[in-house]
C-alpha positions in Angstrom: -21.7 22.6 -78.5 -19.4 20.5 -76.7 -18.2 21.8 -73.3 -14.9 20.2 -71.3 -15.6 20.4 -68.1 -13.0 21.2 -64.9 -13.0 17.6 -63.8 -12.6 16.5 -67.3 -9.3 19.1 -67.4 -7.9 17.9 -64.2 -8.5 13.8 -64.9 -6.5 14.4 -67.9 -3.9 16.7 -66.1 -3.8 13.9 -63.1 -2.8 11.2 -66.2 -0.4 13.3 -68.0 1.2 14.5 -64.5 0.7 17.4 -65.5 0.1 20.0 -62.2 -2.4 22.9 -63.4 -3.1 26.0 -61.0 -7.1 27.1 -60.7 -6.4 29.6 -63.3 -5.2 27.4 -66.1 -7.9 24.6 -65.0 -10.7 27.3 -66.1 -8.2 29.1 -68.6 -8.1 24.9 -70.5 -11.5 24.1 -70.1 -12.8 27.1 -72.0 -9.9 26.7 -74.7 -10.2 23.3 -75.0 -14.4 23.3 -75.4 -13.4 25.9 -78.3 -11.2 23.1 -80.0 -13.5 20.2 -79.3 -16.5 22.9 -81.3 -14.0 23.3 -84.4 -13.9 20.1 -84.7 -17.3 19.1 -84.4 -17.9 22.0 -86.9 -15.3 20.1 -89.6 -17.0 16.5 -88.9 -20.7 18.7 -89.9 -18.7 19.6 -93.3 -16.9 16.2 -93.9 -19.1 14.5 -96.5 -18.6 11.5 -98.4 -18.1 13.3 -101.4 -15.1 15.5 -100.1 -11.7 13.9 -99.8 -9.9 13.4 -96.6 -6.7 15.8 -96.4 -4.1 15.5 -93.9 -2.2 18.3 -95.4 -3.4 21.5 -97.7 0.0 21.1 -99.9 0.7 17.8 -102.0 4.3 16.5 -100.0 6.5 13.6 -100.8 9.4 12.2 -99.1 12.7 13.0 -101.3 14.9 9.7 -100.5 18.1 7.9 -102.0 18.3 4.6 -103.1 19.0 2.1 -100.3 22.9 1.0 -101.5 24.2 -1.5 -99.3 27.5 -0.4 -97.8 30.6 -1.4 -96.1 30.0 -1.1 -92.2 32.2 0.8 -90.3 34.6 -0.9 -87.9 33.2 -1.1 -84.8 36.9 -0.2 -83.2 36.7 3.1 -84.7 32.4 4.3 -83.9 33.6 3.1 -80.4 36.1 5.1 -80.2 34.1 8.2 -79.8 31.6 6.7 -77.6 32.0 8.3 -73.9 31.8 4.8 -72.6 32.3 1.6 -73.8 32.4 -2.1 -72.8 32.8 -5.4 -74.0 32.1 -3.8 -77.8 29.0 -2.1 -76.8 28.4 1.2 -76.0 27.8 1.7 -72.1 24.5 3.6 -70.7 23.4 4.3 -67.2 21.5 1.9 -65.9 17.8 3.2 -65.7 16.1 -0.2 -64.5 15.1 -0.6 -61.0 15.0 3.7 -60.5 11.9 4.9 -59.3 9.2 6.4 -62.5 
């Protein structure tokens, strides 16, 4: 069986920026060794003679037919923009701040 270890948990914790107490460093480790042993348990059973499923229930996307239209005028979608300028919509700037 596969087993996550604490410095595994809090690499990937350090990565995501993700701050984890002692608690929920052991209380990860153990839940995530469970997950990593279900899966190894469905790669045992995955045969080339099963088919790969990425959902139990047949599903299909339910979509119209792509009908070209008349745009709107851009007077009128700016007009319930908070903010516009020059014919754009206007955003805070987010270049230059600090990740």
């Amino acid at each position: 069986m596969s087993t996550i270890s604490r410095h595994e948990v809090v690499r990937v914790a350090a990565l995501a920026r993700i701050e984890l107490t002692e608690a929920e460093i052991d209380r990860l480790a153990g839940e995530l060794a469970v997950i990593a042993a279900a899966v190894a348990r469905v790669s045992e059973v995955a045969t080339p003679d099963v088919p790969a499923t990425s959902h139990p229930i047949p599903m299909w996307n339910v979509m119209r037919d792509d009908v070209p239209v008349e745009p709107l005028p851009v007077d009128e979608i700016l007009a319930a923009a908070p903010e516009a300028f020059e014919g754009r919509f206007a955003v805070p700037q987010i270049l230059g701040e600090d990740a």
